[in-house]
C-alpha positions as CSV (number, residue, x, y, z in Angstrom):
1,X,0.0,0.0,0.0
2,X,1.1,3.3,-1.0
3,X,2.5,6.1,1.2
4,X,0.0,9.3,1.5
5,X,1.3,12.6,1.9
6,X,-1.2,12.7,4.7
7,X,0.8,10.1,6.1
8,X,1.8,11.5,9.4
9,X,3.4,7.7,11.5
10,X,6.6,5.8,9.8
11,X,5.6,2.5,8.4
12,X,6.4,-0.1,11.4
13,X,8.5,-3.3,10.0
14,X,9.8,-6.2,12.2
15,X,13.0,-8.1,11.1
16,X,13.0,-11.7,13.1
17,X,17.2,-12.6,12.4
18,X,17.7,-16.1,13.2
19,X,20.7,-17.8,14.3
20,X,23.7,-18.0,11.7
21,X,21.8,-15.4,9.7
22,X,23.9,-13.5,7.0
23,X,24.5,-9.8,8.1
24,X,25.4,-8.6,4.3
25,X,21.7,-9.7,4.1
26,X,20.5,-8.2,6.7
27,X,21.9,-5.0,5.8
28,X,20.8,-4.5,2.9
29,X,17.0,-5.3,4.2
30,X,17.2,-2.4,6.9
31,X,19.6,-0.1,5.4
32,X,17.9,1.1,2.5
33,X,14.6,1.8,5.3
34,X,17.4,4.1,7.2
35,X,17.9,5.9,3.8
36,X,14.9,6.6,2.8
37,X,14.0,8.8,5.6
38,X,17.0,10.2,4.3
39,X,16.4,11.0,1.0
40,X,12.4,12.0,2.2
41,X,13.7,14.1,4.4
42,X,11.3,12.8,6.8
43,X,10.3,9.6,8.8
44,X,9.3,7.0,6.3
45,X,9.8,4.1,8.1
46,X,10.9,2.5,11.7
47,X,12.0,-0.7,12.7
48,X,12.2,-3.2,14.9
49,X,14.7,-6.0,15.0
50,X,13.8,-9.1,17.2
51,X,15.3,-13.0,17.9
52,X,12.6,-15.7,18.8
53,X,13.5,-14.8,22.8
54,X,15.0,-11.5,22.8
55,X,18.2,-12.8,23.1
56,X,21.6,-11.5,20.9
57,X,22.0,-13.6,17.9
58,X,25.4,-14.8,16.3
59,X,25.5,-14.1,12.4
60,X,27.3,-16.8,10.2
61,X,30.3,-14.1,10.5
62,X,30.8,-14.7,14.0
63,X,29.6,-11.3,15.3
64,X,26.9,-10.9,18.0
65,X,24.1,-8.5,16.9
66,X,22.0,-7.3,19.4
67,X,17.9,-6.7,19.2
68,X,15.1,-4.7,20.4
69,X,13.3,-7.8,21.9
70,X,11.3,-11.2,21.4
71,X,8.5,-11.8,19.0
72,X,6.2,-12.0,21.7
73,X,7.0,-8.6,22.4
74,X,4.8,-7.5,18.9
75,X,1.9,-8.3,18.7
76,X,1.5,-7.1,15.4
77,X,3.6,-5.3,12.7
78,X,2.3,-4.0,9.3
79,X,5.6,-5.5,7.4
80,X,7.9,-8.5,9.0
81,X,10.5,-9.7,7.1
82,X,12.4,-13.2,7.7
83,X,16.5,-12.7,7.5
84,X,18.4,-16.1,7.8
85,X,21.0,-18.2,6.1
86,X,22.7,-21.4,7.2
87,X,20.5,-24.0,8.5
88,X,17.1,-22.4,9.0
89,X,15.2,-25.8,9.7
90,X,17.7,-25.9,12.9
91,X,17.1,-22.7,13.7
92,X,13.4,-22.7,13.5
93,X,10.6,-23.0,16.8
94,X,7.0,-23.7,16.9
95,X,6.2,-20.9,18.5
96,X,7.7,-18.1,15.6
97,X,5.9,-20.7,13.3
98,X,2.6,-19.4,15.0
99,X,4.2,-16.0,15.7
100,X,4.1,-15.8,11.6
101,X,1.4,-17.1,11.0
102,X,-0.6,-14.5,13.4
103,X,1.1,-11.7,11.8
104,X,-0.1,-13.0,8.5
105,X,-3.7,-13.4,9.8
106,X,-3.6,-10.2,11.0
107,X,-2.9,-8.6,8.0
108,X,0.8,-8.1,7.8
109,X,2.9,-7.8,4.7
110,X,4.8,-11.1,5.3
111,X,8.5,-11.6,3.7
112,X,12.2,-13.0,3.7
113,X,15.6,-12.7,2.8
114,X,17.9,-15.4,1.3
115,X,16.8,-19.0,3.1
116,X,14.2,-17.0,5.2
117,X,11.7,-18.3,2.8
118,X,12.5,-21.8,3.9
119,X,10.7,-20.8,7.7
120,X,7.6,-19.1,5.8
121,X,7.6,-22.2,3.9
122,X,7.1,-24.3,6.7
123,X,4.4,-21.6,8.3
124,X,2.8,-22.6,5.3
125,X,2.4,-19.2,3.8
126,X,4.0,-19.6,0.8
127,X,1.2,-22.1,-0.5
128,X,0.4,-20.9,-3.5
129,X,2.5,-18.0,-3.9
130,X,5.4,-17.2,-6.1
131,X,8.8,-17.3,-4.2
132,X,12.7,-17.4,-4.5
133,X,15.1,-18.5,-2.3
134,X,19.2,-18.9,-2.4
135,X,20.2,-20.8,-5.6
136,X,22.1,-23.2,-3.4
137,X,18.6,-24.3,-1.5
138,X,16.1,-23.8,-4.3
139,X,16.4,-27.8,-5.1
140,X,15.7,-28.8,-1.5
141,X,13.6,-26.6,-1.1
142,X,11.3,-27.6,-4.2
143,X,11.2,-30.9,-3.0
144,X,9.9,-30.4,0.3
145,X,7.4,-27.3,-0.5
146,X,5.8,-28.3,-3.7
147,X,2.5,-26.1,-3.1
148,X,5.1,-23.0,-3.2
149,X,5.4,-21.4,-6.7
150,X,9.6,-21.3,-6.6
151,X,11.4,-19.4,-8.9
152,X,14.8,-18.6,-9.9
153,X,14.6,-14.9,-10.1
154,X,16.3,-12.1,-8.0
155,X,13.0,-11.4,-5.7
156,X,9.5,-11.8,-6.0
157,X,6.5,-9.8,-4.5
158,X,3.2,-11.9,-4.8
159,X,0.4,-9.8,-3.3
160,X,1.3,-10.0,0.8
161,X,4.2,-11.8,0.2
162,X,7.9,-11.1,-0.8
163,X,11.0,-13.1,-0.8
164,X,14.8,-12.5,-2.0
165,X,17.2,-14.8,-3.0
166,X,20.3,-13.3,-1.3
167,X,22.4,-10.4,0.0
168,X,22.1,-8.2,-3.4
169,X,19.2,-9.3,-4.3
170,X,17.2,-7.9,-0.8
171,X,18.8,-4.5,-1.8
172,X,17.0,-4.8,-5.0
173,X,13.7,-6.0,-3.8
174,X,13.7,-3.1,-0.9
175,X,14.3,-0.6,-3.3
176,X,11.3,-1.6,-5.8
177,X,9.2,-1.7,-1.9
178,X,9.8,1.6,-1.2
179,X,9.4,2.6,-5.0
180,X,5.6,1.3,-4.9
181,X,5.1,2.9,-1.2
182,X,7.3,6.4,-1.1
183,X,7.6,6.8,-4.9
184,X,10.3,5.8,-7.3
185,X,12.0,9.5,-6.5
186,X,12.3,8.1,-3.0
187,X,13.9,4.8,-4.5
188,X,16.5,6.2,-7.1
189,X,17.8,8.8,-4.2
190,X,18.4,5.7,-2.1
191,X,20.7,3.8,-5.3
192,X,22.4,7.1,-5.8
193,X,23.3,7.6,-2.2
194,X,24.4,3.9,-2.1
195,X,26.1,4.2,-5.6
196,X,23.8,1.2,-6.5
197,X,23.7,2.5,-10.3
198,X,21.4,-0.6,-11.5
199,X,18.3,-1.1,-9.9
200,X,17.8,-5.2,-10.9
201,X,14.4,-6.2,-11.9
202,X,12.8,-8.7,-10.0
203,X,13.1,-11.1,-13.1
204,X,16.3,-10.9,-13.4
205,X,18.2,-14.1,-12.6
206,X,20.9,-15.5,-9.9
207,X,23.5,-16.6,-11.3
208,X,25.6,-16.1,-14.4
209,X,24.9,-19.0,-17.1
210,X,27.0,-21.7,-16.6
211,X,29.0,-21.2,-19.5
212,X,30.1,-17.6,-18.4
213,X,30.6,-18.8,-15.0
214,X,33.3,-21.7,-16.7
215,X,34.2,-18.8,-19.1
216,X,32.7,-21.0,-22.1
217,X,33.4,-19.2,-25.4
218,X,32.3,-21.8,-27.8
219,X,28.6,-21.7,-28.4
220,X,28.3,-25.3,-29.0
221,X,30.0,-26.1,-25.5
222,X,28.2,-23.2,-24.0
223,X,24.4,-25.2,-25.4
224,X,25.9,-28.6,-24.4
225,X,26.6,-26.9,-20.9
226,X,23.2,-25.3,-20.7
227,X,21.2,-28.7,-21.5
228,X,22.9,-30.5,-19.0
229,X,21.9,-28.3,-16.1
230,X,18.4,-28.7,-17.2
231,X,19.0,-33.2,-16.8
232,X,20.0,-33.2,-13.3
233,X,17.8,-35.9,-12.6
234,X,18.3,-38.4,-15.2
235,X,22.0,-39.6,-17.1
236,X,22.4,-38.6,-21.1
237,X,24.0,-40.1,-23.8
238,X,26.8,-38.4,-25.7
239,X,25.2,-39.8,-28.8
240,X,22.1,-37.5,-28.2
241,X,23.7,-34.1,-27.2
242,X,26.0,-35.1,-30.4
243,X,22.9,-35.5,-33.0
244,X,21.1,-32.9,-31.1
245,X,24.2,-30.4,-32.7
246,X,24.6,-32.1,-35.8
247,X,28.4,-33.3,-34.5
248,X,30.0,-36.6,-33.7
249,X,29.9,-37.9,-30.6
250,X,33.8,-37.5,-30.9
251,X,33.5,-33.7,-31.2
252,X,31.4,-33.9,-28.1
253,X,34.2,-35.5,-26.2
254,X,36.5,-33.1,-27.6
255,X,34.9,-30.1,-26.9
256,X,34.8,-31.4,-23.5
257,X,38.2,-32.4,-22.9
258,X,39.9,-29.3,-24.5
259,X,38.1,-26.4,-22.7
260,X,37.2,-28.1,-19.1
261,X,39.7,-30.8,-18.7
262,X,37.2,-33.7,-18.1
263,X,34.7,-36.2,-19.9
264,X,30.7,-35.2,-20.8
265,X,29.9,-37.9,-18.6
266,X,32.1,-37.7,-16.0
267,X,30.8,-33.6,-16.1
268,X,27.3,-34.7,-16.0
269,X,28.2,-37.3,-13.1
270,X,29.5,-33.6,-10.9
271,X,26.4,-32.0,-11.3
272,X,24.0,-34.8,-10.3
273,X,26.6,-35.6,-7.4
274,X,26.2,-32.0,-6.2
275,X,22.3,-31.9,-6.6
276,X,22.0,-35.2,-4.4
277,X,24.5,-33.2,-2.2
278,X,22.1,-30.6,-1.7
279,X,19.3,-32.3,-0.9
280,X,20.9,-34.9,1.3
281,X,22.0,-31.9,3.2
282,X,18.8,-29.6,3.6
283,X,16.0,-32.6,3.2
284,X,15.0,-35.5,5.1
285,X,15.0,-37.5,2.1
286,X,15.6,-41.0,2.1
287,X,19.4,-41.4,0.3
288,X,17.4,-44.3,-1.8
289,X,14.9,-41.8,-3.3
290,X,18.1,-39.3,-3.8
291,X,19.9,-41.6,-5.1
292,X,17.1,-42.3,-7.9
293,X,15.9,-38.0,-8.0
294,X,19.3,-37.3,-9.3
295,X,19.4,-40.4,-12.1
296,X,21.6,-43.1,-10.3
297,X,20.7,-46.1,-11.2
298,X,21.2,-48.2,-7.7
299,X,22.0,-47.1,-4.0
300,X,25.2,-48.9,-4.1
301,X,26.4,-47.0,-7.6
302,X,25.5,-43.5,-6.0
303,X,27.7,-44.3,-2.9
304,X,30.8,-45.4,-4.4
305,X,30.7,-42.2,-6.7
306,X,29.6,-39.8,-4.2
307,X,32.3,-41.5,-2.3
308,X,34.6,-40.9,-4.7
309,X,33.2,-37.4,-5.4
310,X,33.2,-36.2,-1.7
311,X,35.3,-38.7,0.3
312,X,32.3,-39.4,2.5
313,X,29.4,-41.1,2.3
314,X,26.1,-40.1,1.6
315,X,24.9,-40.8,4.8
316,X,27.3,-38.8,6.4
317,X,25.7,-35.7,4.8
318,X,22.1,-36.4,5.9
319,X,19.9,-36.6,8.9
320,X,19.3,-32.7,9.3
321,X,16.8,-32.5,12.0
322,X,13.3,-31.0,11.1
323,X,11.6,-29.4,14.3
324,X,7.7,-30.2,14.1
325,X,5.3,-26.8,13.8
């Protein structure tokens, strides 16, 4: 909802930081609020930061941030936002589940930064709503939320809900708040003050194609590497990528071999092997149903190259513990 000019009280928003929770992130949630009073030359917005008890809260730097109080201590706030990184299913109680889903009830503009989509997830207000989260999460996390609309784009804001995918990213979808509440003046004073010269639209994606992240020049290699990220959870033939470019299977190979030093296959293998990582890690999947998500064809084949891969076993990377709601 828009600002007024007859608007006389800031806009109240809570930020809940769990534990481990990335302070870049979390900076560039509140900081551009602090600005914008700036630039407006008047109160826009206030802010309240709380932790589950009121107690300080460690970031995954190591530094001890301390808050304005416990979640019971508001009993309602027109915007709360979510800011959390490592771990949030550890770092997660019954009681801000419920502390959420008031807010929500209540009317509240509900959001999160980087993996705090994974505790609105588990609120369950995300069903049916379009929402990003950390690259690095997104395929755990669409396996265990499939009523949530996940995207791979920078942010998303779905009617009363928001959600950004990372430390850059909350500065962009912050910025495009405040454009639809104090104006897109308001906004563009807050990049230029920051020397943030391109606002990103919430479209926008993540990451960097794989083939610029590799530094792919060929634009057959940089197809070859694209399809593969789309099969993560099934094996492909050479003899298919190779007809699918009108090549030989040997060119494949080559193409391979010259610019990143390894085999299509054993390429292909990586990727699944760090997919399966990622879930084993933020799931409670069984390693069987991995095992066969990520297009291994027994439980014994995906040890011995995850093994190999990782020097552990797969079961040494799962058993995260899920707290109930």
């Amino acid at each position: 909802m828009p600002l007024s000019c007859q608007d006389t009280e800031p806009r109240a928003v809570t930020i809940l930081i769990l534990e481990q929770f990335a302070m870049i992130a979390f900076s560039s949630t509140i900081e551009p609020l602090r600005e914008a009073n700036w630039v407006a030359g008047k109160p826009l917005y206030k802010w309240t930061v709380v932790s589950h008890d009121g107690k300080p809260v460690r970031a995954s730097n190591g530094l001890m941030l301390q808050v304005d109080g416990a979640i019971q201590d508001v009993a309602f706030s027109p915007i709360v936002i979510v800011c959390s990184s490592f771990d949030p299913q550890l770092h997660t109680t019954p009681a801000m589940l419920g502390w959420l889903r008031r807010q929500a009830r209540r009317g509240a503009m509900v959001g999160a930064v980087e993996t705090g989509a994974h505790v609105l997830a588990r609120a369950g207000l995300l069903d049916g709503y379009r929402a990003t989260i950390h690259w690095e999460n997104a395929p755990a996390f669409a396996e265990e939320f499939p009523e949530v609309r996940l995207t791979a784009t920078l942010f998303e804001i779905d009617r009363r809900r928001f959600t950004a995918s990372g430390a850059s990213a909350a500065m962009d979808m912050m910025l495009a708040m405040i454009a639809e509440q104090a104006g897109q003046k308001v906004a563009s004073g807050i990049a230029d003050e920051f020397i943030y010269n391109r606002m990103r639209q919430a479209q926008s994606p993540q990451r960097l194609p794989v083939s610029d992240r590799l530094r792919a020049r060929n634009p057959r290699l940089r197809r070859l590497l694209g399809f593969f990220e789309r099969m993560l959870t099934e094996t492909v033939e050479v003899a298919d990528m190779a007809a699918s470019e009108g090549i030989s299977v040997r060119e494949v190979q080559r193409l391979f071999k010259t610019h990143l030093g390894v085999s299509p296959k054993a390429y292909h293998r990586r990727l699944r092997l760090q997919h399966a990582q990622a879930l084993l890690r933020q799931t409670d999947m069984a390693i069987g149903d991995i095992a066969s998500n990520c297009g291994f064809s027994s439980g014994a084949d995906f040890s011995r190259a995850y093994r190999r891969a990782f020097a552990r076993r797969p079961i040494d990377d799962s058993g995260a513990v899920y707290l109930s709601s």
